[in-house]
N, CA and C atoms as an extended XYZ file, in Angstrom:
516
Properties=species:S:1:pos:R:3:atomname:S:1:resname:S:1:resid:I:1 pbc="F F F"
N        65.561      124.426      188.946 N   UNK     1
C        65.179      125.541      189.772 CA  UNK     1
C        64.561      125.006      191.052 C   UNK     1
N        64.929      125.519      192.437 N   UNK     2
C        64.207      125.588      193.466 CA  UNK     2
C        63.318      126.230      194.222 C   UNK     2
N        62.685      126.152      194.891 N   UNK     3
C        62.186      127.266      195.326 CA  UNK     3
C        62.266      126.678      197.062 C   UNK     3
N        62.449      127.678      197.502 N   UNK     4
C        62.541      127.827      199.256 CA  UNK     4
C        61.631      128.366      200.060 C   UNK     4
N        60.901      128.024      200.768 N   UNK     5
C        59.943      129.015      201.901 CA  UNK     5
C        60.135      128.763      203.450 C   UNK     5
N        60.218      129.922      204.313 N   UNK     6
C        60.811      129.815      205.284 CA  UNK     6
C        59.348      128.922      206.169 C   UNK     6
N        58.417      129.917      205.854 N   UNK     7
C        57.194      129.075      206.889 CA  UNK     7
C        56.159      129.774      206.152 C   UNK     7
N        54.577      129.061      206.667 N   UNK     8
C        53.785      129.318      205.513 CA  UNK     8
C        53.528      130.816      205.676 C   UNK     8
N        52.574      131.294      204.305 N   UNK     9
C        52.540      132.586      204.176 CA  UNK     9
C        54.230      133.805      204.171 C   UNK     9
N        55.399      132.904      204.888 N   UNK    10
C        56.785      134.101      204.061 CA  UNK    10
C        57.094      133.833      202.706 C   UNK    10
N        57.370      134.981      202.301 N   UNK    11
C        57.527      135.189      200.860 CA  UNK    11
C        58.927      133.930      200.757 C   UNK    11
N        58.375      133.254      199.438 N   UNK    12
C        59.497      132.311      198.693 CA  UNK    12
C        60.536      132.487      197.788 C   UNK    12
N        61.849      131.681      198.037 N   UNK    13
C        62.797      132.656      196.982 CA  UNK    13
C        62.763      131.011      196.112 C   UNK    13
N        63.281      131.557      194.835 N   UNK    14
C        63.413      130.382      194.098 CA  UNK    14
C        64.858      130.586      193.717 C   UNK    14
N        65.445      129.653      193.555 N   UNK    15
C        67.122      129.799      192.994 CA  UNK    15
C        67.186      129.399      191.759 C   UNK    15
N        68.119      130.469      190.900 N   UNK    16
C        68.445      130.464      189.856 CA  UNK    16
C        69.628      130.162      189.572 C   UNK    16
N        69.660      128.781      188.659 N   UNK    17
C        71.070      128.026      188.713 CA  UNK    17
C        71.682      128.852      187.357 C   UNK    17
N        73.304      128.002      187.222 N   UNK    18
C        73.840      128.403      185.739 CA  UNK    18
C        72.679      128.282      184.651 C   UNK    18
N        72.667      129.036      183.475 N   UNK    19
C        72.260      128.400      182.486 CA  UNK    19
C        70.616      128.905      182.628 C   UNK    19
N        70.228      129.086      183.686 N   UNK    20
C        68.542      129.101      184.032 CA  UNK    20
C        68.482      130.266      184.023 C   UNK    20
N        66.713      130.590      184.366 N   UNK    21
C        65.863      131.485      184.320 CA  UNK    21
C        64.650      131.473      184.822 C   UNK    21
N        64.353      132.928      185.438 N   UNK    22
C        62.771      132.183      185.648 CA  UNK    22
C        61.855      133.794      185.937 C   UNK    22
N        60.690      133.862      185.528 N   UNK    23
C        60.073      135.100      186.020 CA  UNK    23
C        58.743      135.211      186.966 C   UNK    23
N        58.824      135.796      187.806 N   UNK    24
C        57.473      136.013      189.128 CA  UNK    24
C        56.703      136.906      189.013 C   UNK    24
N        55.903      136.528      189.893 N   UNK    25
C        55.222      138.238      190.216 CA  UNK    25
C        54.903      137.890      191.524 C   UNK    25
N        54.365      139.535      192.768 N   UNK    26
C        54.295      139.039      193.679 CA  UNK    26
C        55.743      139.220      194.630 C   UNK    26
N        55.925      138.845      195.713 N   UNK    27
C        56.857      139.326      196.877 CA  UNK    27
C        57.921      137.702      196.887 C   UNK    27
N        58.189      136.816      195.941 N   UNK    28
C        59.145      135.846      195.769 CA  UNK    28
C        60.642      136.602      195.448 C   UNK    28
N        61.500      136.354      195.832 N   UNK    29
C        62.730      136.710      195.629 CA  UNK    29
C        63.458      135.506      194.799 C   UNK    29
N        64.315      135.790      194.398 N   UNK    30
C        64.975      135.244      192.787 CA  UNK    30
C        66.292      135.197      193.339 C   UNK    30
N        67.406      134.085      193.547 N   UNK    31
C        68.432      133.987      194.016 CA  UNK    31
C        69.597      133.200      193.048 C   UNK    31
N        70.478      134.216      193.194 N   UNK    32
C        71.825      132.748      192.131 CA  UNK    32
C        72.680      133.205      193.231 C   UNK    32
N        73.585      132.222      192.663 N   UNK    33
C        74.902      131.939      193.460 CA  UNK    33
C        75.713      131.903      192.409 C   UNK    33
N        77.177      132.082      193.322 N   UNK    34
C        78.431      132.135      192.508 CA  UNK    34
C        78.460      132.711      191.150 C   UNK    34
N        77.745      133.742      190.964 N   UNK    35
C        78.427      134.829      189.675 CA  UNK    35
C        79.747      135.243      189.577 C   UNK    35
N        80.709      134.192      188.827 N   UNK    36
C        81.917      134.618      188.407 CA  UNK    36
C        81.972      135.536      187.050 C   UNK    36
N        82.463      135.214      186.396 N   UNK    37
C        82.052      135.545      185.128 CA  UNK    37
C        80.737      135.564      184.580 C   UNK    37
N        80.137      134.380      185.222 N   UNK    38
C        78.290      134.473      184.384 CA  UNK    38
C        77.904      136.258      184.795 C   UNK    38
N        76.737      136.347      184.378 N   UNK    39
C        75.730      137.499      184.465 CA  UNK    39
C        74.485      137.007      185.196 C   UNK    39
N        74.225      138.207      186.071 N   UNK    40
C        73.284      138.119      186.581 CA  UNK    40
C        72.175      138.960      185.556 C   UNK    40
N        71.342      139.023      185.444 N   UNK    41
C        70.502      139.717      184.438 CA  UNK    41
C        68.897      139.983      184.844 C   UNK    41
N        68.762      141.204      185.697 N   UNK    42
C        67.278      141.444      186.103 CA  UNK    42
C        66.192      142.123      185.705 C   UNK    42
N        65.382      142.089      185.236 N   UNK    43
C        64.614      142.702      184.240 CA  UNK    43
C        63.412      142.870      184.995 C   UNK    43
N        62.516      144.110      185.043 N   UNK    44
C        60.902      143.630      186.023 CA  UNK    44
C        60.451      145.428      185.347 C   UNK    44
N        59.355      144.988      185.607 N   UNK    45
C        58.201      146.128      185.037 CA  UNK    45
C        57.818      146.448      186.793 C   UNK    45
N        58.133      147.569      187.060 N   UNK    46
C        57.889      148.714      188.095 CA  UNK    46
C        56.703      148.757      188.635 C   UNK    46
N        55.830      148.408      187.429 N   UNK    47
C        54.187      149.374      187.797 CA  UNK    47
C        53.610      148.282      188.090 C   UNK    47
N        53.793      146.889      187.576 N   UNK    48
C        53.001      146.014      188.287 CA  UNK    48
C        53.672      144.951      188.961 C   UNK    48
N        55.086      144.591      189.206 N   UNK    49
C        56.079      143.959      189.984 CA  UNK    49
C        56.371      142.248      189.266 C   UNK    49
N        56.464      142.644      187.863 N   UNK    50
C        56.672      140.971      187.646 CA  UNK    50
C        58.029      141.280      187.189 C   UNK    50
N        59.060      140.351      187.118 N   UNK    51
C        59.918      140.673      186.882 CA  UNK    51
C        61.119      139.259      186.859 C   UNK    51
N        61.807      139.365      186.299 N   UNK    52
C        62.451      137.696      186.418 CA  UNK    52
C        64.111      138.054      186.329 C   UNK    52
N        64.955      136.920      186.464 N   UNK    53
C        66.898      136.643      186.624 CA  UNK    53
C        67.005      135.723      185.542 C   UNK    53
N        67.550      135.969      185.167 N   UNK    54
C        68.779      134.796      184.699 CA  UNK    54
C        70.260      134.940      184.908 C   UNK    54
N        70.651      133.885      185.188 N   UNK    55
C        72.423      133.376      185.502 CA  UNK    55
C        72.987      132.958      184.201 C   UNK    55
N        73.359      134.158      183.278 N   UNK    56
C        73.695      133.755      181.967 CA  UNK    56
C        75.547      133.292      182.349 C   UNK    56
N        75.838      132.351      181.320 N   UNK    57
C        77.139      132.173      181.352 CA  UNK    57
C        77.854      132.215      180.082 C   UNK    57
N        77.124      132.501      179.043 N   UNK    58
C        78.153      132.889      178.087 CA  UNK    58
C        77.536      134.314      177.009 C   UNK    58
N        78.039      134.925      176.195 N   UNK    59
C        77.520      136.112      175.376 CA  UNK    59
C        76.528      135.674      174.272 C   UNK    59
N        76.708      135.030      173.791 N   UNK    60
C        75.954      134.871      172.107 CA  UNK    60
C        75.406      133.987      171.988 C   UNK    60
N        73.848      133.586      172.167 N   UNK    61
C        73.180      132.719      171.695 CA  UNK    61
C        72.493      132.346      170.864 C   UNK    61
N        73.078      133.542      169.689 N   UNK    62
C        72.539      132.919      168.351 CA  UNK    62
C        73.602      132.875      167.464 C   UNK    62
N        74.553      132.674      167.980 N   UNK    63
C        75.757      132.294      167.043 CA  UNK    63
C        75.676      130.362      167.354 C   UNK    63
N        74.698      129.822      168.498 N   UNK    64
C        74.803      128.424      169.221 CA  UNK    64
C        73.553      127.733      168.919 C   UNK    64
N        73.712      126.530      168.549 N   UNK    65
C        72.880      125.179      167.824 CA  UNK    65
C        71.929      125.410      169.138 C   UNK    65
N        72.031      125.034      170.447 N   UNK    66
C        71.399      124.823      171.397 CA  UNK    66
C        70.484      125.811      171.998 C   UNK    66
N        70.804      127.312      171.973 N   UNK    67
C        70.108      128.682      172.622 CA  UNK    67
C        68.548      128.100      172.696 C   UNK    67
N        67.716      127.589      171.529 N   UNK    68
C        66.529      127.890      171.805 CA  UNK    68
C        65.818      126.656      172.872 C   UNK    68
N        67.276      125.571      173.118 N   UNK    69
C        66.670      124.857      174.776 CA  UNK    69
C        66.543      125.463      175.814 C   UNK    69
N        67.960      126.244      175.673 N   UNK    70
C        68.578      126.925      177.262 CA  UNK    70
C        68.442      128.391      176.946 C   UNK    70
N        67.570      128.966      176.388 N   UNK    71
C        67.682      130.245      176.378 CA  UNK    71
C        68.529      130.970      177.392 C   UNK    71
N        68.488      130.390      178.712 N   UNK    72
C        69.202      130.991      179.727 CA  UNK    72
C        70.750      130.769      179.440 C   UNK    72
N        71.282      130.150      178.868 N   UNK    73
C        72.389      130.157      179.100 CA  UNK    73
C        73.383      131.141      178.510 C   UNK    73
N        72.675      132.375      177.599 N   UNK    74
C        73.441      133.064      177.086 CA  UNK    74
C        72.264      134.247      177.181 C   UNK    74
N        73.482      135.589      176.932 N   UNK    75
C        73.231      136.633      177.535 CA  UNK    75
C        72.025      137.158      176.574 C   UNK    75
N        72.015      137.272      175.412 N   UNK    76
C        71.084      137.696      174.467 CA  UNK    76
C        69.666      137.080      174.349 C   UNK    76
N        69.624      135.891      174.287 N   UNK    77
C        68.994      134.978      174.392 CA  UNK    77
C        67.838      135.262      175.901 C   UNK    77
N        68.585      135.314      176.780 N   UNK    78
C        68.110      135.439      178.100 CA  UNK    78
C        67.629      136.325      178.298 C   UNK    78
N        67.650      137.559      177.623 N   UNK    79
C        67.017      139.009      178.113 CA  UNK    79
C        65.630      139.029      176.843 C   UNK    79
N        65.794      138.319      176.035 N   UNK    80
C        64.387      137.899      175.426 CA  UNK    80
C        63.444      136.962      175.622 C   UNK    80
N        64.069      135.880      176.360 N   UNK    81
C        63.427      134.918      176.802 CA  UNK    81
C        62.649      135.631      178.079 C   UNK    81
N        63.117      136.397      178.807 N   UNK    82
C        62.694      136.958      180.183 CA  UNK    82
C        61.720      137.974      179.393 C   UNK    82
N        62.399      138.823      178.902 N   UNK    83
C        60.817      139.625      178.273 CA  UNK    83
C        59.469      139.496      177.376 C   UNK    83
N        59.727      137.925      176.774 N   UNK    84
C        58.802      137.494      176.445 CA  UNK    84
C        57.544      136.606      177.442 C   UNK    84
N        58.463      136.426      178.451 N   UNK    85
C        57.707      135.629      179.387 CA  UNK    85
C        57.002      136.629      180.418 C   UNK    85
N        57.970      137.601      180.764 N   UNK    86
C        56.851      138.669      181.279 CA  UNK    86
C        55.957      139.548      180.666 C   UNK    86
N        56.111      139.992      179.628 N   UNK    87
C        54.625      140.430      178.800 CA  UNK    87
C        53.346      139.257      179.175 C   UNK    87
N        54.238      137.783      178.723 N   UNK    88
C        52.921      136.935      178.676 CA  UNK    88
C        51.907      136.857      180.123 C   UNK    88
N        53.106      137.449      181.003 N   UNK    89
C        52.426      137.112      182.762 CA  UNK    89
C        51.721      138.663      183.323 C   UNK    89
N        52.001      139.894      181.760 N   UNK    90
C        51.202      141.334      182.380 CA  UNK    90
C        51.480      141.989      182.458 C   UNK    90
N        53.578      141.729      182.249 N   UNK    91
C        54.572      143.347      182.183 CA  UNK    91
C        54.052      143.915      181.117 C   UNK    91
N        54.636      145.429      181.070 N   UNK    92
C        54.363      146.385      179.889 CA  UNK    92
C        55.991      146.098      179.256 C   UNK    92
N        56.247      146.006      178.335 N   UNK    93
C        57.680      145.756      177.412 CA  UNK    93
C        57.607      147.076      177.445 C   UNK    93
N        57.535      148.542      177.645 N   UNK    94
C        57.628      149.099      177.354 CA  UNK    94
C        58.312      150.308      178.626 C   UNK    94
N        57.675      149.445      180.179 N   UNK    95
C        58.152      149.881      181.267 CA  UNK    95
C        59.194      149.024      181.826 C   UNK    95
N        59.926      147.788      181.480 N   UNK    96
C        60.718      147.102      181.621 CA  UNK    96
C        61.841      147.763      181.731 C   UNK    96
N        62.878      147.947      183.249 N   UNK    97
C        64.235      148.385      183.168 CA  UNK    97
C        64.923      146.918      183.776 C   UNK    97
N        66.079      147.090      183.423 N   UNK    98
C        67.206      146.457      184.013 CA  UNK    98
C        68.039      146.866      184.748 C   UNK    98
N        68.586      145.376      185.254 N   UNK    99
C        69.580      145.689      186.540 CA  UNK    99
C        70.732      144.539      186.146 C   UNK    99
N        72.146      144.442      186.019 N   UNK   100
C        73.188      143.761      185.787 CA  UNK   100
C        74.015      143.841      187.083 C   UNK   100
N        74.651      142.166      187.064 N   UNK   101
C        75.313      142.400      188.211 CA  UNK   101
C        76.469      140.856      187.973 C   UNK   101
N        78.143      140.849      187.780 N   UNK   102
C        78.444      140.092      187.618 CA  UNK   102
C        79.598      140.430      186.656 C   UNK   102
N        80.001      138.942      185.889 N   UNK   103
C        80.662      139.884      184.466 CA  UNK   103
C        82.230      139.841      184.735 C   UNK   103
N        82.682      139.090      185.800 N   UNK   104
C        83.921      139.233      186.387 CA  UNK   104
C        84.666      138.717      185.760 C   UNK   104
N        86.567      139.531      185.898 N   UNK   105
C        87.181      138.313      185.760 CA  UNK   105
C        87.958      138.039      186.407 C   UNK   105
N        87.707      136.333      186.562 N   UNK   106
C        88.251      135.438      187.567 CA  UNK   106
C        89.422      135.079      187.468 C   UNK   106
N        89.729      135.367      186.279 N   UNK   107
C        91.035      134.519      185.928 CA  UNK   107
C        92.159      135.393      184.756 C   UNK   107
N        93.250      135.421      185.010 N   UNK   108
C        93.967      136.110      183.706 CA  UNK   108
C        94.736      135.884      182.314 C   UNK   108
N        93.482      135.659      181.842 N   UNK   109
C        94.444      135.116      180.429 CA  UNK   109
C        94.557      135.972      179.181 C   UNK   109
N        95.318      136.983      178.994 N   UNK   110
C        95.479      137.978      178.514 CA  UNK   110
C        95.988      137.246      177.230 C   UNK   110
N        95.992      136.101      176.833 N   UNK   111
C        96.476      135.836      175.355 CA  UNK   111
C        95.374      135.451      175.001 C   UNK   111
N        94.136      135.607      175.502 N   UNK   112
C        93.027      134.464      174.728 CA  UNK   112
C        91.842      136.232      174.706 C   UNK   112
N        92.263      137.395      174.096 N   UNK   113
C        91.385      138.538      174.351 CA  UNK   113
C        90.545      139.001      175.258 C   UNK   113
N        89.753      139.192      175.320 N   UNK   114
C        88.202      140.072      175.991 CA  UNK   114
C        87.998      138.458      176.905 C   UNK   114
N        88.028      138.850      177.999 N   UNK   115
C        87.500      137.872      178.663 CA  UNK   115
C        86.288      137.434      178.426 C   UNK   115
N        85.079      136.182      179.518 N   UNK   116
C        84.301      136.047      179.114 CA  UNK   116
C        83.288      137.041      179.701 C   UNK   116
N        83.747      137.121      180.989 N   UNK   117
C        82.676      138.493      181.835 CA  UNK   117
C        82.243      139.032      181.249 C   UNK   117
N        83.719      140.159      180.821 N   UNK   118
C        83.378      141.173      179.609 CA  UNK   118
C        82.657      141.510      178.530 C   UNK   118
N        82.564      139.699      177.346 N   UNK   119
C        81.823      139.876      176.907 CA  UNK   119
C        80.124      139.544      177.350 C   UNK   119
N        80.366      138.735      178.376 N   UNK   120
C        78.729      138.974      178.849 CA  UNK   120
C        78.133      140.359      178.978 C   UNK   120
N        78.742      140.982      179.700 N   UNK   121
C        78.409      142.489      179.895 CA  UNK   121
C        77.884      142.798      178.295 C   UNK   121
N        78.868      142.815      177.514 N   UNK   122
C        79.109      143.561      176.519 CA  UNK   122
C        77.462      143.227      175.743 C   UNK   122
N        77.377      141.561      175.989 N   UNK   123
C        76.344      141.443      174.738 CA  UNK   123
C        75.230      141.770      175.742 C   UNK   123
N        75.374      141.422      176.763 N   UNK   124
C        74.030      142.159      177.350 CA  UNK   124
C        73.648      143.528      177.422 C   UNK   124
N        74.692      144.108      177.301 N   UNK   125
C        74.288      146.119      177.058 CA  UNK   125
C        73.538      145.667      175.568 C   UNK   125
N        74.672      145.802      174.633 N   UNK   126
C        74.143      146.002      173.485 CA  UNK   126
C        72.606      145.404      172.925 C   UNK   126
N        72.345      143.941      173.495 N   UNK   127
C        70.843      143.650      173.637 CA  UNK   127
C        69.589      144.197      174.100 C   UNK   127
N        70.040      144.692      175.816 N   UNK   128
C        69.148      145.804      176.169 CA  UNK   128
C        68.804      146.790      175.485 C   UNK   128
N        69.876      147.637      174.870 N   UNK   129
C        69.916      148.770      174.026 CA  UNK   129
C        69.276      148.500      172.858 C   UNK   129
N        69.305      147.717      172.242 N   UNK   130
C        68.433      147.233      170.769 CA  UNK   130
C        67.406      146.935      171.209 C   UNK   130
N        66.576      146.167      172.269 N   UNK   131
C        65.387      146.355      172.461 CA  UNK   131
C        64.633      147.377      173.275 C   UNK   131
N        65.423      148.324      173.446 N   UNK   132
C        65.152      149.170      174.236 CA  UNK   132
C        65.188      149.855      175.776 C   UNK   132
N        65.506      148.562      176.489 N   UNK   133
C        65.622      148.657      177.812 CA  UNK   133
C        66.549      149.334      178.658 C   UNK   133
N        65.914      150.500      179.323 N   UNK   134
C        66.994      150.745      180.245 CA  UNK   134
C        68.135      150.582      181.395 C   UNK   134
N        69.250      150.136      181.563 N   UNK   135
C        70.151      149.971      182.639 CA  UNK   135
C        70.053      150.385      183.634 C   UNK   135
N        68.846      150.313      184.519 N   UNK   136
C        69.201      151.385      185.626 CA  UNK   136
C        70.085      151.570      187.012 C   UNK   136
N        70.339      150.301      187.223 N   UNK   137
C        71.803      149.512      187.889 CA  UNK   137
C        72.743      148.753      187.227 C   UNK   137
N        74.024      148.521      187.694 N   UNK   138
C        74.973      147.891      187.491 CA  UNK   138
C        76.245      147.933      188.608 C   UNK   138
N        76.575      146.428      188.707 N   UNK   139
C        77.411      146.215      189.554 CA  UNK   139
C        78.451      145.588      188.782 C   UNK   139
N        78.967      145.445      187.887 N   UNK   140
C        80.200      145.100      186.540 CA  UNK   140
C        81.471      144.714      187.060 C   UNK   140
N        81.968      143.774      186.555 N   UNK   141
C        83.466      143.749      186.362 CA  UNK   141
C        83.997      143.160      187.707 C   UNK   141
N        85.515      143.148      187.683 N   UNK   142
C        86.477      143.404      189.077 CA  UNK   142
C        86.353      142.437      188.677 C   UNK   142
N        87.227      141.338      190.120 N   UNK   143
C        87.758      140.013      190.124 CA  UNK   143
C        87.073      139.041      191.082 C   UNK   143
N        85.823      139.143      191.799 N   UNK   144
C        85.621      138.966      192.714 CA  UNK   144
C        84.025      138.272      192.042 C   UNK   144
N        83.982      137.221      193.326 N   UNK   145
C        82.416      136.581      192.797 CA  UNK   145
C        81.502      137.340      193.658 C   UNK   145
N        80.043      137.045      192.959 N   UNK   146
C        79.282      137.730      193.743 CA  UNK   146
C        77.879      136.592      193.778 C   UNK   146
N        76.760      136.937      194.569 N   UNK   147
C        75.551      136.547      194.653 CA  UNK   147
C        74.288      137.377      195.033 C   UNK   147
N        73.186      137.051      194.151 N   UNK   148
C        72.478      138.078      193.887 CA  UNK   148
C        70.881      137.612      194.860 C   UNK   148
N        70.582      138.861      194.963 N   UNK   149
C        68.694      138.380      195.175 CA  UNK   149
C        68.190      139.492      194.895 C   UNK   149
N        66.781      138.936      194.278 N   UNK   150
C        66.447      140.276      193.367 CA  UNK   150
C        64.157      140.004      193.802 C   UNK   150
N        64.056      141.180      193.956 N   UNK   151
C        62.923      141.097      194.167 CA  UNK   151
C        62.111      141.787      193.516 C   UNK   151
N        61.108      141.164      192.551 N   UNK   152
C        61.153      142.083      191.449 CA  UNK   152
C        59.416      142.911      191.915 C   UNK   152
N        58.415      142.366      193.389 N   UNK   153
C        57.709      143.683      193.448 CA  UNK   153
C        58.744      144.597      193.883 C   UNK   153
N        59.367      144.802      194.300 N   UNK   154
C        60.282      146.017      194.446 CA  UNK   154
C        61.451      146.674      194.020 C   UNK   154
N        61.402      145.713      193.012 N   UNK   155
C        62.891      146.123      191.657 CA  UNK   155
C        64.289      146.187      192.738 C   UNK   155
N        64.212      145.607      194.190 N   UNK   156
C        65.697      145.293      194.619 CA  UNK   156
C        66.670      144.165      194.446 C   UNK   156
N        67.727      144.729      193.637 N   UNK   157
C        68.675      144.229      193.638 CA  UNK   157
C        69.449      143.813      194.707 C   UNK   157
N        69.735      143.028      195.600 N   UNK   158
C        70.868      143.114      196.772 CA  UNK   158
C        72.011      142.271      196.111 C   UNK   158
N        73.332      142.593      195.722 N   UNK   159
C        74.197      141.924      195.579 CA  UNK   159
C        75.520      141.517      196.641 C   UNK   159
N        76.095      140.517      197.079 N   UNK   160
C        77.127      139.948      198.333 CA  UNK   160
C        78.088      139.769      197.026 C   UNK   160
N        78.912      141.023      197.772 N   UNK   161
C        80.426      140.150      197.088 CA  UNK   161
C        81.134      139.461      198.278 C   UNK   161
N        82.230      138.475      197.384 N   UNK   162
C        83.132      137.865      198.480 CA  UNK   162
C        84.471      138.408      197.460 C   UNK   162
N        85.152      139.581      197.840 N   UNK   163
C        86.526      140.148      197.125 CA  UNK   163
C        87.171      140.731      198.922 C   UNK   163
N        88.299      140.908      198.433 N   UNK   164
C        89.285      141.732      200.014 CA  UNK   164
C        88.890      142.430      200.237 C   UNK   164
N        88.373      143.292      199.757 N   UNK   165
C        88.156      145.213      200.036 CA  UNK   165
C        86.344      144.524      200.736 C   UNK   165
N        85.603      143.610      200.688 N   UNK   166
C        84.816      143.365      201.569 CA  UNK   166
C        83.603      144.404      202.018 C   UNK   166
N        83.351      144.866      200.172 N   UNK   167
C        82.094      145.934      199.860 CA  UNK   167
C        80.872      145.388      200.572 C   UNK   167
N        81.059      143.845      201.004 N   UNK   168
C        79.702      143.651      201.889 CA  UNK   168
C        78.736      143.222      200.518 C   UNK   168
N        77.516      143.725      201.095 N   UNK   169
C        75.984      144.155      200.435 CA  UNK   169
C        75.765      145.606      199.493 C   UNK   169
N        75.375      145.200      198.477 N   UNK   170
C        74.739      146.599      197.877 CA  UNK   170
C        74.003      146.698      197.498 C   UNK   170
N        72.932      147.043      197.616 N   UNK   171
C        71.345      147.127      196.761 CA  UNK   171
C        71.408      147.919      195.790 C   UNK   171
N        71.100      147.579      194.551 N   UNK   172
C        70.961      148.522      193.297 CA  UNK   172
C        69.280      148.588      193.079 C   UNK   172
């Protein structure tokens, strides 16, 4: 993980690689790159602005020997790892919504089933939903990569796609 500051006192973004994670509080912005298929995954408590990303890249991390190194690297895994770490820093688990953004697919291989996007999406709904958390954005699917920054005192999402149709910016 990095973190970036333009000059002293501007707010710092830290970048969130594959596989990683990380949670703030405070006016830091949270940045990944190249969401193909990975998931972007934003989680932050409203009322007091902590809130954290992860750049998940695959669905199931407890079907995997490794999850409890890289919690980040899988979608289930990652949305507990993030909500355990923000309770510990002052969120309420109980005011925690989400924001998804990612999930694509890049590529077509229609003999090998459900892509992997897909199932990122997939295990990340169904995780949210079992612990409770609400979806309150989503930017899903299509063929196109994207990159995220997420600011969690202000629960903005801004996502950049790079696809033809050239949706630009969207804040969720």
């Amino acid at each position: 993980m990095k973190t970036y500051g333009t000059e002293p006192g501007a707010p710092s973004s830290v970048q969130i690689g594959i596989s990683e994670l990380a949670v703030v509080d405070g006016d830091e912005t949270l940045t990944s790159y190249g969401l193909g298929s990975c998931l972007a995954i934003a989680l932050y408590d409203p009322e007091v602005g902590i809130g954290g990303l992860a750049h998940a890249m695959l669905p199931d991390g407890d079907a995997a020997d490794n999850s409890d190194r890289k919690p980040g690297k899988y979608a289930d895994t990652a949305i507990r790892a993030l909500l355990r770490r923000m309770v510990e820093q002052g969120a309420s688990y109980t005011d925690v919504e989400a924001k998804l953004a990612g999930g694509s697919d890049m590529f077509d291989f229609d003999n090998f089933g459900e892509s992997v996007g897909k199932r990122n999406v997939m295990a990340a709904k169904a995780e949210l939903e079992k612990l409770g958390v609400p979806i309150v954005a989503e930017d899903v699917g299509g063929d196109h990569g994207r990159t995220v920054n997420f600011t969690p005192q202000t629960g903005t999402l801004v996502v950049k796609t790079a696809d033809d149709d050239e949706r630009g910016v969207k804040r969720l």
